[in-house]
C-alpha positions in Angstrom: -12.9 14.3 -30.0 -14.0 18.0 -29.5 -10.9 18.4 -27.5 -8.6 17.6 -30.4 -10.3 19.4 -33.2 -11.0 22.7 -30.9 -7.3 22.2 -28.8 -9.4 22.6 -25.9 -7.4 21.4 -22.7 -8.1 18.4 -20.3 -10.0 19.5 -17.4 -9.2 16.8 -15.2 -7.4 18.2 -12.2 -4.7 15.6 -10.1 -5.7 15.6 -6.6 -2.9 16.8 -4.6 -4.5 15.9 -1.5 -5.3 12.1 -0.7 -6.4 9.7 2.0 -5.3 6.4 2.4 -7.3 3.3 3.7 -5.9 0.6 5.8 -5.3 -1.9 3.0 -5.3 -5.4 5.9 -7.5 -5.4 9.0 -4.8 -5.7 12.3 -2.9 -3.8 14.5 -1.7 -0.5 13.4 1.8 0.3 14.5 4.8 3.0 14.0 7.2 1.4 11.6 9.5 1.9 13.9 8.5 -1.3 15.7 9.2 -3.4 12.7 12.0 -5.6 13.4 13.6 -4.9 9.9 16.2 -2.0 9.5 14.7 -1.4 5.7 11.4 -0.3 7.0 12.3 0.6 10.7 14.8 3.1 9.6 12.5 4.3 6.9 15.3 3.6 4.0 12.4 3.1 1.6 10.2 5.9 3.1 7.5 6.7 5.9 4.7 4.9 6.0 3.2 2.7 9.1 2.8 -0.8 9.7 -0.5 -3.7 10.5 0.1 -6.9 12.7 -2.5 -8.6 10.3 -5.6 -10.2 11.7 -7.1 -12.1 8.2 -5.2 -12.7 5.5 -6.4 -10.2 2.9 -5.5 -7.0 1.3 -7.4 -4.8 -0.1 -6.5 -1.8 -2.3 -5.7 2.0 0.2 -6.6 4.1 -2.8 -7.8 4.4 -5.9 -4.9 3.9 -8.6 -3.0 2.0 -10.5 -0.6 -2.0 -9.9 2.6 -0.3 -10.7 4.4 -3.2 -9.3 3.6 -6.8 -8.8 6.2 -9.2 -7.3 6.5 -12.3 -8.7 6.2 -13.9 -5.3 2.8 -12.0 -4.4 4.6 -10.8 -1.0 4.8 -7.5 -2.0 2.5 -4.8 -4.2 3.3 -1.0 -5.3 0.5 1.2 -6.2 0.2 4.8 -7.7 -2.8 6.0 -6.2 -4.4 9.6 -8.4 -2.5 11.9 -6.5 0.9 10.0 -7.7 1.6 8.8 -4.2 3.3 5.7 -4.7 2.7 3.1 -1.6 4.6 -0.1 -1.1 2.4 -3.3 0.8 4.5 -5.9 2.0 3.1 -8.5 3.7 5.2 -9.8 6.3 9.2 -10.3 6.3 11.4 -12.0 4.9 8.6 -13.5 2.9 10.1 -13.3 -0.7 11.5 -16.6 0.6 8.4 -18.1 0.7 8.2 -18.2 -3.5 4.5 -17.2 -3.3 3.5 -20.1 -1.2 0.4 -19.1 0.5 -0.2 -16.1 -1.7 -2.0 -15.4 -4.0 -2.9 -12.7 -6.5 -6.2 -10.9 -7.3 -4.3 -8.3 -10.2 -1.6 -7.5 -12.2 0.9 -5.0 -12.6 -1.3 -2.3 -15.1 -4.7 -2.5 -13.5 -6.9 -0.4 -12.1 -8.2 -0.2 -8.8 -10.8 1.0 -6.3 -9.9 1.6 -2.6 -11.2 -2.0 -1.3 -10.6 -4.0 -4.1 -9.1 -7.2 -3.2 -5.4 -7.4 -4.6 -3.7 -10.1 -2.4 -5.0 -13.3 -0.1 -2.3 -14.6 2.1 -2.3 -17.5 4.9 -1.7 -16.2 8.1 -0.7 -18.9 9.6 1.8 -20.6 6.7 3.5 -16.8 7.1 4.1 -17.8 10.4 5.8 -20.8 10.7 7.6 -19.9 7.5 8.9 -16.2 7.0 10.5 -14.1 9.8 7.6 -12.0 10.5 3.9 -11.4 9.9 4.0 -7.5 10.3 3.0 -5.6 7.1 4.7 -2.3 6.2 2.6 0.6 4.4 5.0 2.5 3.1 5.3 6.1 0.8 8.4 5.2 -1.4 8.2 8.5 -3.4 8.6 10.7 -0.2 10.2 13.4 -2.0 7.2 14.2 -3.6 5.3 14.3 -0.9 4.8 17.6 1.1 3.3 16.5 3.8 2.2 12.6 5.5 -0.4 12.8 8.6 -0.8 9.3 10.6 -3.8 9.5 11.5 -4.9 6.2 13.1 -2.5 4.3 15.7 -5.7 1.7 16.4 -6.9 -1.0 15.3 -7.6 -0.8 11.3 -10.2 -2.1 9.2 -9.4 -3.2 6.2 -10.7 -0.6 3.4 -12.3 1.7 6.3 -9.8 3.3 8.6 -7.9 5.9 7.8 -3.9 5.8 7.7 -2.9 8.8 6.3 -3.5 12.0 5.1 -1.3 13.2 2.7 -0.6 16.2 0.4 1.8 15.7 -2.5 3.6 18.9 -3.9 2.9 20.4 -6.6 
C-alpha cells in the first residue's frame, strides 16, 4: 500500500546466485552417460543425470511448476533466480500415459526445495519405458553464466548438492 501511494520501489532483490538440490535419491551421473542423444548431447541444455534408487521427487529449489506434463514423466521448474530446470524421469516414458506416476502439483504452484512433486514406480518404469535414468537439466542455458557440478556421488534426495549456478544479469 505505502509503496503505491509513496512510488517507493520493491526491494526484493532476484538471487543471481542459486544452489540446486538433488531432486531423486540415486546415482549421480554426467549426462553424457544417458543413452538418449536429446540429453546426452545436451540439445536441451547441461544439467546431470540420477539412476533413481526410490521412486520420488522432490522439488531442487525453491520456485515455481512452470510446466507439468500431462503424463507426469516430466516437470519444469523456475526456481527465484529464473533458472529454469527440466526433471524427467526416465526415457522414453511419455509412453507410459502416466501409468505409475503420479502428481503431487500443478503447473502454477509454488514450491519449497523438498517438496514432493512426483511419485513414480520404479519398477513399472522398468519393465515398461526404455530407461530408468533421470535427466536434471538447465534448459534456459543462455541465461546462465555459469553451471558448477558439484556432486558426482550418490545424491540424496532434497540434500546433496548438484549445482551451483550463477545466472547473468
Amino acid at each position: 500500500m505505502f509503496k503505491k501511494l509513496f512510488g517507493m520501489k520493491e526491494t526484493t532483490q532476484i538471487p543471481t546466485e542459486e544452489t540446486i538440490l538433488a531432486p531423486l535419491s540415486g546415482r549421480v551421473t554426467e549426462l553424457s552417460e544417458v543413452p538418449d542423444p536429446t540429453f546426452s548431447q545436451k540439445m536441451m541444455g547441461d544439467g546431470l543425470a540420477i539412476v533413481p534408487s526410490e521412486g520420488e521427487v522432490v522439488s531442487p529449489v525453491d520456485g515455481e511448476i512452470v510446466q507439468f506434463f500431462h503424463t507426469k514423466h516430466a516437470i519444469g521448474i523456475r526456481s527465484l533466480s529464473g533458472a529454469e530446470i527440466l526433471i524427467h524421469v526416465g526415457l522414453e516414458t511419455v509412453s507410459m500415459n502416466g501409468e505409475g506416476f503420479e502428481g503431487h502439483v500443478k503447473e502454477g504452484d509454488k514450491v519449497k526445495a523438498g517438496d514432493k512433486l512426483i511419485t513414480f514406480n520404479i519398477d513399472l518404469i522398468k519393465e515398461k519405458a526404455a530407461d530408468i535414468i533421470t535427466p536434471i537439466v538447465i534448459t534456459n542455458g543462455e541465461n546462465v553464466e555459469s553451471l558448477d557440478k558439484l556432486s558426482m556421488v550418490d545424491a540424496v534426495k532434497g540434500q546433496t548438492e548438484l549445482f551451483q549456478l550463477k545466472m547473468k544479469n
